[in-house]
C-alpha positions as CSV (number, residue, x, y, z in Angstrom):
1,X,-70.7,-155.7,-56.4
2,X,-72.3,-158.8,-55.8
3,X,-74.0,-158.9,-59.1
4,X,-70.4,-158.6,-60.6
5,X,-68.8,-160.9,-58.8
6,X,-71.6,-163.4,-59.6
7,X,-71.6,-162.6,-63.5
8,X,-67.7,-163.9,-62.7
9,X,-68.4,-166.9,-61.1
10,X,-70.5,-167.9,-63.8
11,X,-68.8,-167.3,-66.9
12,X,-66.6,-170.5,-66.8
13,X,-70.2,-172.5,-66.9
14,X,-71.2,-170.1,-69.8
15,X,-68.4,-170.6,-72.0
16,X,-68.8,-174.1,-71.7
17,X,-72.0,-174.1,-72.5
18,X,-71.4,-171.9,-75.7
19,X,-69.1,-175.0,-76.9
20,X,-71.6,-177.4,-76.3
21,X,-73.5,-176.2,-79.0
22,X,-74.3,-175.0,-82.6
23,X,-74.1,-171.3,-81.6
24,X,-76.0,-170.6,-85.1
25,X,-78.9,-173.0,-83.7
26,X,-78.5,-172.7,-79.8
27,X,-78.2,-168.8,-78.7
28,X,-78.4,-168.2,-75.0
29,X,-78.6,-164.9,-72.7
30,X,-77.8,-164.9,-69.1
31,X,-79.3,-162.2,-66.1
32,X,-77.4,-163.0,-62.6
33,X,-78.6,-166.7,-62.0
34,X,-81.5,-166.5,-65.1
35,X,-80.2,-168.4,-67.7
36,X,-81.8,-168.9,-71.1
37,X,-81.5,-170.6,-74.6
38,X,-83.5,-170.2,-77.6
39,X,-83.2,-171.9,-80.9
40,X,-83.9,-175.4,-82.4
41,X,-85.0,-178.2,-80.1
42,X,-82.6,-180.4,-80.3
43,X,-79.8,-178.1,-79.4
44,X,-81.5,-176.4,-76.7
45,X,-82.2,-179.8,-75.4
46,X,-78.7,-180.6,-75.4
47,X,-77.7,-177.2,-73.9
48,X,-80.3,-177.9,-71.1
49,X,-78.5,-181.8,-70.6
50,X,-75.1,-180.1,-70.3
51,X,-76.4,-177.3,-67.9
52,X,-77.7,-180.1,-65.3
53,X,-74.6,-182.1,-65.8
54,X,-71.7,-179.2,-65.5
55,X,-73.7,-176.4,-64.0
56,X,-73.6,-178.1,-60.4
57,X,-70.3,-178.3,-60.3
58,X,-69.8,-174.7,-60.5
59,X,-72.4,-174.4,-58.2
60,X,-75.4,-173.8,-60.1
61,X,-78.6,-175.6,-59.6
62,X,-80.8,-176.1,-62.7
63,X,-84.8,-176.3,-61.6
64,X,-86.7,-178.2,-64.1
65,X,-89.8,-177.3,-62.2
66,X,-89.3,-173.3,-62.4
67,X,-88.3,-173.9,-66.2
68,X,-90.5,-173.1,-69.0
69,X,-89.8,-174.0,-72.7
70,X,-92.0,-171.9,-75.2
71,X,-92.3,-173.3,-78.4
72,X,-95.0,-172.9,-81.2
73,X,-98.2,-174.1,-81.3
74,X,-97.1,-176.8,-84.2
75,X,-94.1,-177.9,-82.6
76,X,-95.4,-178.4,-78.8
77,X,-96.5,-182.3,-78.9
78,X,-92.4,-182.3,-80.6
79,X,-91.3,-180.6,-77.9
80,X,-93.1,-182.5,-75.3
81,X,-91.4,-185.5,-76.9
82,X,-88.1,-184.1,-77.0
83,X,-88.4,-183.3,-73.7
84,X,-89.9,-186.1,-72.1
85,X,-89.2,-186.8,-68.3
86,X,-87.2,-183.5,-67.9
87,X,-89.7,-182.1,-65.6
88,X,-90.0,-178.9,-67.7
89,X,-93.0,-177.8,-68.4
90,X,-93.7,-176.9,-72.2
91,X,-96.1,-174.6,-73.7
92,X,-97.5,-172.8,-76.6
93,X,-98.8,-169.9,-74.7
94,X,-96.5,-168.0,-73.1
95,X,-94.8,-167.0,-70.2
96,X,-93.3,-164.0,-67.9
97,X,-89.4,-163.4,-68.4
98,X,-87.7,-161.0,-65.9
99,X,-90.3,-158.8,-65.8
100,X,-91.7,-158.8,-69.3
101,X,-93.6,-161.6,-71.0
102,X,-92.8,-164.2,-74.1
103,X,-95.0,-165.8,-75.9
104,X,-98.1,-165.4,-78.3
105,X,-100.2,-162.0,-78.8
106,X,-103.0,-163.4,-76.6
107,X,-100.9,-164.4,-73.6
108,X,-99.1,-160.8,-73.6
109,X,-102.1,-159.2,-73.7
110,X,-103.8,-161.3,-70.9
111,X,-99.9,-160.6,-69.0
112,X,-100.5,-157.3,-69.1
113,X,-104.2,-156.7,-68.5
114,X,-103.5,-158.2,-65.3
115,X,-100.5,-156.1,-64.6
116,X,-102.9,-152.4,-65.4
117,X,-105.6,-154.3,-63.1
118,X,-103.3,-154.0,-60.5
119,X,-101.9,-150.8,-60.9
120,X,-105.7,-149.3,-61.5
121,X,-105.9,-150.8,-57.8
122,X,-102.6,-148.8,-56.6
123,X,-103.1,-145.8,-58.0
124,X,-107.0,-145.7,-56.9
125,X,-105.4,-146.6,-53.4
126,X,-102.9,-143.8,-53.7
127,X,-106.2,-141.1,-54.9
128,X,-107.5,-142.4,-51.5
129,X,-104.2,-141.2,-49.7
130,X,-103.7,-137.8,-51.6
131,X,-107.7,-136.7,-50.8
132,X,-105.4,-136.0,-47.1
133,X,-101.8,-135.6,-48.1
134,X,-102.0,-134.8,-51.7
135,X,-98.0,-134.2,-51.7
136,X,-97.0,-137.5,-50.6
137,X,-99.1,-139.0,-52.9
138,X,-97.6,-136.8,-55.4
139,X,-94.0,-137.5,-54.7
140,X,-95.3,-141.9,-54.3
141,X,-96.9,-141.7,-57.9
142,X,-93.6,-140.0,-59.4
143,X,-90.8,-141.4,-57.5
144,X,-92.1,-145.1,-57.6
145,X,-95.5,-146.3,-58.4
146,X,-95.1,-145.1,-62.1
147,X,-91.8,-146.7,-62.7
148,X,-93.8,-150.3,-62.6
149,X,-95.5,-149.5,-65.7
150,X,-92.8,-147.5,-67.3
151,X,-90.5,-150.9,-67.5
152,X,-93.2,-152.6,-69.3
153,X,-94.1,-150.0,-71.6
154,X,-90.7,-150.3,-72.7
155,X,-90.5,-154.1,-73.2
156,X,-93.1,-155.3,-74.4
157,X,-94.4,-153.8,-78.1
158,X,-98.0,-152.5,-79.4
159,X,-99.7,-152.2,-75.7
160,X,-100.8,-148.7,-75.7
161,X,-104.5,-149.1,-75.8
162,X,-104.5,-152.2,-73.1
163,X,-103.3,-149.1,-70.2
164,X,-106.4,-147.3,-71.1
165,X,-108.0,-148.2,-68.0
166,X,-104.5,-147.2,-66.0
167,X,-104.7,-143.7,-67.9
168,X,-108.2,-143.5,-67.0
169,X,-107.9,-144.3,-63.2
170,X,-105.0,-141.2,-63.1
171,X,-107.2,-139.0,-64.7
172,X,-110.4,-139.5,-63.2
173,X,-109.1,-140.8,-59.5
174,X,-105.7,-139.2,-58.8
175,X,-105.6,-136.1,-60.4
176,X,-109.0,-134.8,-59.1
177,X,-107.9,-136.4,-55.3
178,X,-104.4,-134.1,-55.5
179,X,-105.9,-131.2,-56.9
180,X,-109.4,-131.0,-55.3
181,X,-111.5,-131.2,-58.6
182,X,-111.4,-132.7,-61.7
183,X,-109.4,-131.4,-64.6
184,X,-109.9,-130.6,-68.3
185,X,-108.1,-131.9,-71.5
186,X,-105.7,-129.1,-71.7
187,X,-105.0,-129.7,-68.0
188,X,-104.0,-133.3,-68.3
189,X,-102.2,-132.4,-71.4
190,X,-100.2,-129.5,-69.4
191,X,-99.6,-132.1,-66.1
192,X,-97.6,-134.5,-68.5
193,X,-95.4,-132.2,-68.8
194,X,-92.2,-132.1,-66.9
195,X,-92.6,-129.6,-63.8
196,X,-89.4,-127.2,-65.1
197,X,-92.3,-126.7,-68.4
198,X,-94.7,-126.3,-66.1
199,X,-95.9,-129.4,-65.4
200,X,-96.6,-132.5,-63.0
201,X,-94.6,-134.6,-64.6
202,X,-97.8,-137.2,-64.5
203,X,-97.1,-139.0,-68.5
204,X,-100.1,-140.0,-70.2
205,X,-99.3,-144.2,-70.1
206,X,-101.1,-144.7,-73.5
207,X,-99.7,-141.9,-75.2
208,X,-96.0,-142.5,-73.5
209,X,-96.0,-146.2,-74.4
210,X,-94.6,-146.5,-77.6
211,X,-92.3,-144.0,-77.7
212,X,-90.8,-145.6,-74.3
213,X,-90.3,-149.1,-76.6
214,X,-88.6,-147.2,-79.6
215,X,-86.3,-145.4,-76.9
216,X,-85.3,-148.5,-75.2
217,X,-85.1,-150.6,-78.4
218,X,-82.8,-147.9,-79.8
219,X,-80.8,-147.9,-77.0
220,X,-80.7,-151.3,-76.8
221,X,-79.6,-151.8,-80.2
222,X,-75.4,-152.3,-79.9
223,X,-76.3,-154.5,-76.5
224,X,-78.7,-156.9,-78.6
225,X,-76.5,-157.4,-81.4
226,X,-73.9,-158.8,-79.5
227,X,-76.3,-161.1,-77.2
228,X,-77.7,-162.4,-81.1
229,X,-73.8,-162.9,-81.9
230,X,-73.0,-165.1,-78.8
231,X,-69.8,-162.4,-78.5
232,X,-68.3,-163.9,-75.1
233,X,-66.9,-160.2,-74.1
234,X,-68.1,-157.0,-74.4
235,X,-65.2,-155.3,-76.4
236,X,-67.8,-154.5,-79.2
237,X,-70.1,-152.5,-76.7
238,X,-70.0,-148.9,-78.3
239,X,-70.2,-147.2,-75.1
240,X,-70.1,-143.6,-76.9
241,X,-72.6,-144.8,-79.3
242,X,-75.0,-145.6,-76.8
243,X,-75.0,-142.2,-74.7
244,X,-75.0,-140.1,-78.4
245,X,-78.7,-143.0,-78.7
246,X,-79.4,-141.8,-75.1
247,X,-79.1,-138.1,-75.9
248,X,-80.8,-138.2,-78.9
249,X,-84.1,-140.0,-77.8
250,X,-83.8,-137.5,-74.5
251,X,-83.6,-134.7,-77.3
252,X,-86.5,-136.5,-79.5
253,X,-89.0,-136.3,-75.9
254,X,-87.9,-132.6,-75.2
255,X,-89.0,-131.6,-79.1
256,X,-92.3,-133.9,-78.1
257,X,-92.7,-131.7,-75.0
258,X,-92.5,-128.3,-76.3
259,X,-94.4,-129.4,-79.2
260,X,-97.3,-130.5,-76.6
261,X,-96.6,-126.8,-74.8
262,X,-97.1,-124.9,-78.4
263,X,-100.5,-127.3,-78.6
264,X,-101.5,-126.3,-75.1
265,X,-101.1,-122.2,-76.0
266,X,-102.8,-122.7,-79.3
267,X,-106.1,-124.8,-77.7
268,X,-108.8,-122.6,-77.5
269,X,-110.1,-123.9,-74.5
270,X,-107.7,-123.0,-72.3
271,X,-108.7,-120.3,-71.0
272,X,-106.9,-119.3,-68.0
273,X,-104.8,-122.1,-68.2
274,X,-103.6,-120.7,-72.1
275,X,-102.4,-117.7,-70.0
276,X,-101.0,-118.7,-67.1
277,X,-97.9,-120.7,-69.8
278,X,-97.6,-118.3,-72.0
C-alpha cells in the first residue's frame, strides 16, 4: 500500500516534469522515489533543473551526489560541460540501476563478475551448512539464495558464460555436500529439473540465463512500450496479453523440461539413474 500511495503523491511532480520537456528528446521512468531521464543533454539537463526546482515542493529531494549521468565515451567532456557545478557525477562507464547495471559491455561484465564472486561465496558457505543439515540448505538455495541471480539473469543480456564459476561452485560444492558424493552429468541434468519431474529443482545458471532474459523481455514487452511512449496512464496495459506472454513462456520451459527428461532416458550413461525415470 505504501508503494501506491507513494506512486500517487508523486505523479503531480511527474506530469510536470513530462511538460517541461521535449518528450521525443527527454523520456523518463520512475520506480517509488528512483527517478530517471534519458535522452539528449540538453533536455535532460533541463529536466534535472526543473526536478530541483519543483520536486521539493512536493516533497521530493533531488541528491546530486547519489546521481549518475551516463553518457558515451565521445560525448562525456560535453556532458561534463553541460553539467558543470551540478554536483553529478558523469561517466562513460557505467553504473548499477535498481538492481541491474547500465553502461558499456566492459562495466557490465565487471558488474556482474562481482555479483557471481559473491554468490560463489554463499553458496560454498551454504555447501558448508548442508554437509550437517542438507535439507535446510536445500530449502535456503531454492526458496532464496537462487532468486539473487535469477533477477539478473533476467535483466541484463548475453551473461551466460560470466556465471560459470556460480554453476561450477553448485555443482562441485553444494550438490556433493547435500547428497554425500559427487554427481554425474546426467545427474545434474536430472536435478534441474523441477522436483514433480523428478528433480531438485537446482537450474543450471548458464544454461537458464538466456532463456530467463527472453521470458522477461517478452513479458515485459506491452509495459516497455508504454514507458518508451511517455503514456501518463496505464489504460494501454494489455493485462490479458501479458498473462497469455506468461503462459506461453511457462509452456515454452515445460516443453524445455521434458525435452531434457527424453535426453536424460536416452543418455547412455545413466545407468541406474536412466531407470529409476523411466
Amino acid at each position: 500500500a505504501a508503494m501506491a500511495f507513494y506512486a500517487l503523491g508523486v505523479k503531480p511532480l511527474i506530469t510536470e516534469l513530462s511538460s517541461s520537456v521535449n518528450p521525443s528528446a527527454c523520456k523518463q521512468i520512475w520506480y517509488a522515489d528512483d527517478s530517471t531521464a534519458a535522452g539528449k543533454l540538453i533536455e535532460i539537463k533541463k529536466w534535472w533543473d526543473f526536478l530541483c526546482v519543483r520536486g521539493p515542493q512536493y516533497g521530493y529531494q533531488p541528491k546530486p551526489s547519489k546521481t549518475v549521468l551516463i553518457v558515451k565515451e565521445d560525448c562525456l567532456q560535453i556532458a561534463k560541460q553541460v553539467f558543470k557545478g551540478c554536483g553529478i557525477q558523469v561517466t562513460s562507464r557505467g553504473e548499477r540501476h535498481l538492481g541491474a547495471v547500465l553502461g558499456t559491455e566492459e562495466f557490465r561484465k565487471s558488474y556482474v563478475a562481482d555479483k557471481v564472486a559473491k554468490w560463489v561465496r554463499d553458496v560454498e558457505q551454504l555447501a558448508d551448512i548442508g554437509k550437517d543439515d542438507p535439507q535446510a540448505a536445500y530449502s535456503a538455495f531454492t526458496k532464496a539464495l537462487c532468486h539473487r541471480w535469477t533477477f539478473v539473469q533476467r535483466t541484463i543480456p548475453g551473461i551466460s558464460d560470466l556465471l560459470t564459476p556460480l554453476e561450477t561452485a553448485i555443482r562441485q560444492s553444494f550438490l556433493p555436500a547435500i547428497i554425500g558424493r559427487q554427481v554425474s552429468d546426467c545427474e545434474r541434468d536430472l536435478f534441474t529439473l523441477p522436483v514433480r519431474l523428478g528433480g531438485l529443482g537446482i537450474s543450471n545458471p548458464v544454461e537458464s540465463s538466456e532463456f530467463e532474459f527472453q521470458a522477461s523481455e517478452k513479458i515485459t514487452d506491452n509495459l516497455r512500450k508504454l514507458i518508451i511512449n511517455q503514456q501518463p496512464t496505464l489504460d494501454g496495459y494489455q493485462t490479458e496479453t501479458v498473462a497469455e506472454v506468461t503462459s506461453d513462456c511457462l509452456k515454452d520451459k515445460e516443453v524445455r523440461m521434458l525435452r531434457k527428461i527424453t535426453e536424460i532416458v536416452a543418455d547412455p550413461s545413466g545407468g541406474r539413474l536412466k531407470r529409476s525415470i523411466t
